[in-house]
N, C-alpha and C positions, 0 to 999 in steps of 0.2 A: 483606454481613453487617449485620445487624441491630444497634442500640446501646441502652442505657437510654433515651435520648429518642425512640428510636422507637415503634412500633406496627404489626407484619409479623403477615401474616394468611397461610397457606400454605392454598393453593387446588390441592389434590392432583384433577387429574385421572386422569393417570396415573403411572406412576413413569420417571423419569428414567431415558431406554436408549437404543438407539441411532436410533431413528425421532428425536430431538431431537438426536442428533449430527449425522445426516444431514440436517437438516430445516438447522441452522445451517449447515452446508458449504454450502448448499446458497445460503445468502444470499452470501458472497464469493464462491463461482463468478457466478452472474449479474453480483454490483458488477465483477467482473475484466474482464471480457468487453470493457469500455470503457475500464475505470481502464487496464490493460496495453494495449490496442491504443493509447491517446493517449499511453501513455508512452514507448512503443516505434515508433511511427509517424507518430506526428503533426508531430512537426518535420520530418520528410522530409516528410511530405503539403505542408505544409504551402511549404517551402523549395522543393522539387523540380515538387511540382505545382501549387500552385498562384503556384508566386513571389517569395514571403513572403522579405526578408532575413531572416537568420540573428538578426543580432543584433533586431530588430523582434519574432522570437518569442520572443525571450527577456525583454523590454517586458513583450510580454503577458503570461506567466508570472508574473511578477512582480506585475504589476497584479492579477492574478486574486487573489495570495494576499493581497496587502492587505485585499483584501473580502471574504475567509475568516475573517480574525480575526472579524470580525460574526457572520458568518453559523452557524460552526461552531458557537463558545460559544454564541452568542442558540439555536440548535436544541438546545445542551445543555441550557440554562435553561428551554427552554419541556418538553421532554422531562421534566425535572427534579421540574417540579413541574405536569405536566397529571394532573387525574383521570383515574384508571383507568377504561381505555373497557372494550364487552362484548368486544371483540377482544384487549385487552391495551395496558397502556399504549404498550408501543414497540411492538411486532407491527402494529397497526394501521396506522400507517406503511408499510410495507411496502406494504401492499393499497392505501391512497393515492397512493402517488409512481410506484410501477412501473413504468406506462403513459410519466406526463411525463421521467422520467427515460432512457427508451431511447431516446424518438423525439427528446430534444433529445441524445444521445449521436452518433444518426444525422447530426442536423443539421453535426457538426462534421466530416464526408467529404464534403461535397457536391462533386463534381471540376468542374460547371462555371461557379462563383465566378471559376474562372480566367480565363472570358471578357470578366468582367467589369472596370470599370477600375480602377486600383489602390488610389486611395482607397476606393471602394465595397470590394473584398475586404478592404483592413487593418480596415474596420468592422465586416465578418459576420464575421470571425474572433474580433473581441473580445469579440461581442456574444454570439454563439454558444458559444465558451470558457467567459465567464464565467456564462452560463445554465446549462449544464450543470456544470461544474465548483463554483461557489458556492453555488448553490442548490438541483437537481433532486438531485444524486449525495448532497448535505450533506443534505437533508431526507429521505432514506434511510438513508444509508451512518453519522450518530451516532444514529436510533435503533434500527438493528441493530445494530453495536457495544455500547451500553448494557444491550441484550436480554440479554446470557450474564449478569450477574448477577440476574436473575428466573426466568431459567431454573432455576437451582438456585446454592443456595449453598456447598455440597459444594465445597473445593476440590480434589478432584480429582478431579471431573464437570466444574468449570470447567477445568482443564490438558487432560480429554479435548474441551472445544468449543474451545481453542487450537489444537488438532493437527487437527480434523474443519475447521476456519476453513482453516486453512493449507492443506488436500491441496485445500479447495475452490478455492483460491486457484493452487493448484501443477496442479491440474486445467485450469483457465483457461489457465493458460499452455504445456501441452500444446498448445492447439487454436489460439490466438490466438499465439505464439510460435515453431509448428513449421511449423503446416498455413498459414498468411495468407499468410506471405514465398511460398511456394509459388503462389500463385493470383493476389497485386496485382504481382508483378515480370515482367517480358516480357523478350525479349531485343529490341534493334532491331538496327539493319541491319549496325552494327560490332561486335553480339556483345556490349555492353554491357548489363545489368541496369539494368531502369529501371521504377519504380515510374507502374503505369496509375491512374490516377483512379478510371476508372468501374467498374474492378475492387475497388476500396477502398471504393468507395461500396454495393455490393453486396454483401461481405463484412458493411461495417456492419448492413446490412441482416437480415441471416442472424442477426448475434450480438443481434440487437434482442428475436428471437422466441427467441433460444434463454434471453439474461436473463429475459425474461418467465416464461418456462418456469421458470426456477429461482428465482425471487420468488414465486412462487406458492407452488411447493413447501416457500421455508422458512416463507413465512406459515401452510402446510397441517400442516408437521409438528413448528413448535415451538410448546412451550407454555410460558406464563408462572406459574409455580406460586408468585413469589414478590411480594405485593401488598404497597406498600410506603401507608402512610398520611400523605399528606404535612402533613396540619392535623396530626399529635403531633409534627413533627418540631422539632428544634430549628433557629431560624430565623437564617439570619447576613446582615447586613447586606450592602452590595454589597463595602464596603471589606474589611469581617471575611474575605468571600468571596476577595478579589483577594488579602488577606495570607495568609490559609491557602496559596493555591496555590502564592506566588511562595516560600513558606517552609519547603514539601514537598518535601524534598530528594530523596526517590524520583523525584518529579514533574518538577521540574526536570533534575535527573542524564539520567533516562531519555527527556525531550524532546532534550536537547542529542544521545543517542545516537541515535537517532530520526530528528533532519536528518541526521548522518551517515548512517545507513545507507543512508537514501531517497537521501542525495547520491549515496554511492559505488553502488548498485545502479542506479538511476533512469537517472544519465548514462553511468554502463554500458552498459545496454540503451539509450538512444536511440542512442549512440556504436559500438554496437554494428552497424546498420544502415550506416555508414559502413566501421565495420570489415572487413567480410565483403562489401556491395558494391563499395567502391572498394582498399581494402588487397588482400584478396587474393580478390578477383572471385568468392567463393564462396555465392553464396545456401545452393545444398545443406549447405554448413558451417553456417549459420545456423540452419537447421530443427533441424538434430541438436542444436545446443549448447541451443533450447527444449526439447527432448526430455531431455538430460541434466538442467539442470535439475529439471526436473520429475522425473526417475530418482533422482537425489539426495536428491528430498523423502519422497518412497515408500519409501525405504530408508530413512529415518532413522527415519519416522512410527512403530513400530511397538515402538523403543527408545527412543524420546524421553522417555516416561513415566519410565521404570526407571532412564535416566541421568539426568535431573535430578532425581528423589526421592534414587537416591543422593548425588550429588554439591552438588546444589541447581542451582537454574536461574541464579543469577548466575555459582557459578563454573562450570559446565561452557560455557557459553556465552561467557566468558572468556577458557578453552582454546582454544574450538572459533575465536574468532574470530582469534584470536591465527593460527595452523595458516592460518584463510583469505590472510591481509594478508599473512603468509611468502609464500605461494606468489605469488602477484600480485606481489610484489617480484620475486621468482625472473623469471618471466615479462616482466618489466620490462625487467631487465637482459640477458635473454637476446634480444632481438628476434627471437621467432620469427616465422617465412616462414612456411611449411608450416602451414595451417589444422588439419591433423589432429594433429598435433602440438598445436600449442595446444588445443584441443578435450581431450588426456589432461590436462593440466595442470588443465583448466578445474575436472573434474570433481574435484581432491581441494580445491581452491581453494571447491568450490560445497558439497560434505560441509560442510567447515570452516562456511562461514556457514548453513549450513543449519538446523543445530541454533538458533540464533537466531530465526532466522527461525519456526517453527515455535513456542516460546514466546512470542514477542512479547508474545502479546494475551493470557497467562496473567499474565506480567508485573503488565498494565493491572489487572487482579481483584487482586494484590494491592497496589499505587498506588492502587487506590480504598479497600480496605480499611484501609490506611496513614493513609488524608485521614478516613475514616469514627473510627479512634481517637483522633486527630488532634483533631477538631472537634465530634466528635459528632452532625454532618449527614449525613443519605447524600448525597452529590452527583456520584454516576455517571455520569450523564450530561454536566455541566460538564468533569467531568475528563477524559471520553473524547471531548467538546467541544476539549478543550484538547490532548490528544493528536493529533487527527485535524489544528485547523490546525498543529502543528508537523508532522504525515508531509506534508502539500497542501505546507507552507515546503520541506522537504526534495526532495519533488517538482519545486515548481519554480525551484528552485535546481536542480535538479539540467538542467530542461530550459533553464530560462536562461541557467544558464553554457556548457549545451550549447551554447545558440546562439550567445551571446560567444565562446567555443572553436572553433569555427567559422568564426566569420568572423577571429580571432585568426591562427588556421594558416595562415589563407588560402584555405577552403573557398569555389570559385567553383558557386552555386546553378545550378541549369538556367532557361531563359529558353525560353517556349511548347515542355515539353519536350524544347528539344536539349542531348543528352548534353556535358559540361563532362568535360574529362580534367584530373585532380587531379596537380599538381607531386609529387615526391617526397618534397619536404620536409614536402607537405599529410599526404600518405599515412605517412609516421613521426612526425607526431604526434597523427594520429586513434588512432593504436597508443599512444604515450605516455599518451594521456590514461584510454584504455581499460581500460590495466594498471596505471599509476602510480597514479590518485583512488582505485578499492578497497583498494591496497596499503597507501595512507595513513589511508585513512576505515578499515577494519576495526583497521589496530592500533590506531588511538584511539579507537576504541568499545570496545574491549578494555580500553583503562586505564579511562576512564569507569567499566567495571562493577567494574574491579577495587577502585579508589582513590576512586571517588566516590556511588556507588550504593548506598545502605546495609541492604537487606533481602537479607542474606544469608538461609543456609538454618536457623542458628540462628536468626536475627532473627525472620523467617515464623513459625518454630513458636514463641515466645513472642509473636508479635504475635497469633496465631490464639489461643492461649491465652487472651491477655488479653479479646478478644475473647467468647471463649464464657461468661470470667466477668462480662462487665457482659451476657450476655445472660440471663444465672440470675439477676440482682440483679430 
């Protein structure tokens, strides 16, 4: 949204439809393809094949997001205020990173690091982590996040590239969620499930070209109609900048919910590969519960619109999380066995967050437009700077405690490969933690929106309001 101290010049090539929904989907399917396989995989790859203690990845985790604070913001700031290229100010991007970003995505599968001695692996782990994860994915993934508000300013062409964002996202994890467990796990000689290396590394491989593929395409079919002139803007100091953010309570509110949800979804899905392989020895349960997932998002997409315009996106989402955190409790206390059984549960448990989930990044459009009446700066890119390192904190929190979790229960790692039989006590609280973190993290995402989060559905439409009238002054 444009303010008095701006200067927007709308550069109509075509009209805002579905080739730009598609074109945006099209940018989170590729980013997924890596972001979901290192969050779902990689601490196995990592423990299982190539060695890695438990707790040592979750070091690294941590270490990575230290240097995200930089990297995030300093890409939102440069993003912020670079002249408008002939490709577009963030689009361009895209067509830049795409190549360095997959093939350092690659680097992080390499299965025969394992050969090597241990010190040498705990260094390509870090070095390779923090290359991909700080810099390649970041010098992509905030200036396509920033891109939906030059897209169009319409906000409700922004709620439909929230929901085309998400299926691309729910899409990804169809393939990388369902079909991967399928093709890197083997059985060995005792019938055990066991993640292959150089099956992992060749999967990588696959999703390299297919990201390529879909970076292209959203470089291809979105356009940026909305130029922003950053010599009229109004200018804010560094300080002015850090107090604006730390004192945007949308901002803050919605970052605190943000690491919960990355916590309780993230350690989910890594915890999840423990679940299914050592709990109850079921790969095939694995693939299905991606697939549902991802059934859940398809089904919601299509009402998502119609239920938040009525109800508003804080509180339906409110509800909906509320409904998840229930069930996961349920589930908690019920210790089920029977993976099919769990799997019916999963699905009204994944409804419930669903609806969240698919908003998220509509949310973010109006967070930025909250900070833009706020200050009177556009600073889109900072703010979705600022939001990206809190999901990367909630990330790896989520893989770090995985990995303290872990080694906590008494998760014993595989050593050149051979299969480790997990105590009992190991295998009831890979399930505690499984069911328990969601149960907790959703309902207090839930109070978050309820109690702390302040753009209701009333608030929006007098902030849009306000909005339209300093843009007639």
């Amino acid at each position: 949204m444009a303010n008095k101290n701006e200067y927007k010049t709308e550069v109509v090539l075509k009209p805002f439809g579905l080739k730009d929904k598609l074109g945006y989907m099209f940018g989170d399917f590729g980013n997924d393809f890596f972001f979901i396989m290192a969050s779902s995989f990689l601490t196995v790859f990592y423990t299982n094949v190539l060695g890695i203690p438990g707790a040592l990845v979750g070091t690294l985790f941590l270490v990575a997001r230290c240097v995200d604070a930089f990297t995030d913001i300093g890409m939102g700031r440069i993003v912020d205020r670079a002249v408008a290229h002939a490709d577009g100010r963030y689009r361009v991007w895209i067509k830049r990173m795409m190549i360095p970003v997959v093939c350092s995505g690659v680097l992080l599968f390499v299965p025969w690091v394992a050969n090597l001695p241990m010190t040498i692996r705990i260094v390509y782990v870090f070095v390779t982590y923090i290359l991909w994860g700080s810099f390649m994915y970041t010098s992509i993934n905030i200036p396509y996040g920033s891109m939906a508000s030059v897209i169009t300013d319409d906000p409700v062409h922004r709620s439909a590239l929230s929901t085309f964002r998400s299926l691309g996202a729910a899409f990804a994890g169809v393939i990388v969620g369902s079909l991967t467990p399928q093709i890197i796990y083997v059985k060995d000689a005792a019938g055990q499930n066991v993640m292959d290396g150089t099956r992992v590394f060749m999967v990588a491989c696959v999703f390299a070209v297919l990201a390529l593929i879909c970076y292209y395409l959203c470089y291809s079919w979105s356009t940026e109609r909305i130029v922003i002139e950053t010599t009229n803007q109004k200018k804010q100091t560094a300080g002015e900048l850090i107090s604006s953010l730390f004192t945007n309570r949308a901002l803050v509110s919605f970052i605190v919910a943000a690491i919960l949800l990355l916590l309780s979804m993230l350690l989910t899905q890594s915890m999840n590969m423990y679940l299914y392989q050592d709990y109850f020895n079921n790969i095939n349960a694995m693939s299905i519960a991606g697939l549902l997932g991802t059934g859940c998002t398809l089904i919601l997409a299509p009402f998502a619109g119609t239920i938040t315009k009525r109800f508003g996106k804080k509180e339906a989402s409110a509800f909906a999380l509320l409904v998840a955190g229930a069930v996961y409790g349920l589930m908690f206390f019920l210790k089920i066995k029977n993976a099919w059984i769990y799997l019916c549960f999963l699905v009204v448990a994944n409804m419930g967050s669903g609806l969240f989930n698919l908003m998220c990044w509509a949310f973010i459009s109006d967070i930025i437009d909250y900070q833009t009446l706020k200050t009177g700066s556009s600073d889109g890119g900072t703010v979705y700077g600022v939001y990206s390192f809190a999901r990367k904190l909630g990330q790896a929190l989520a893989g770090g405690l995985g990995g303290f979790a872990l080694t906590w229960i008494g998760y014993q790692s595989s050593v050149a490969g051979q299969v480790v039989t997990q105590t009992q006590a190991t295998l009831d609280g890979i399930y505690g933690i499984t069911t328990g973190v969601p149960a907790v993290g959703y309902i207090l995402i839930a109070l978050i929106m309820i109690f702390w989060y302040p753009l209701s559905k009333k608030k929006i439409d007098e902030m849009q309001a306000e909005l339209k009238k300093r843009n007639e002054k």
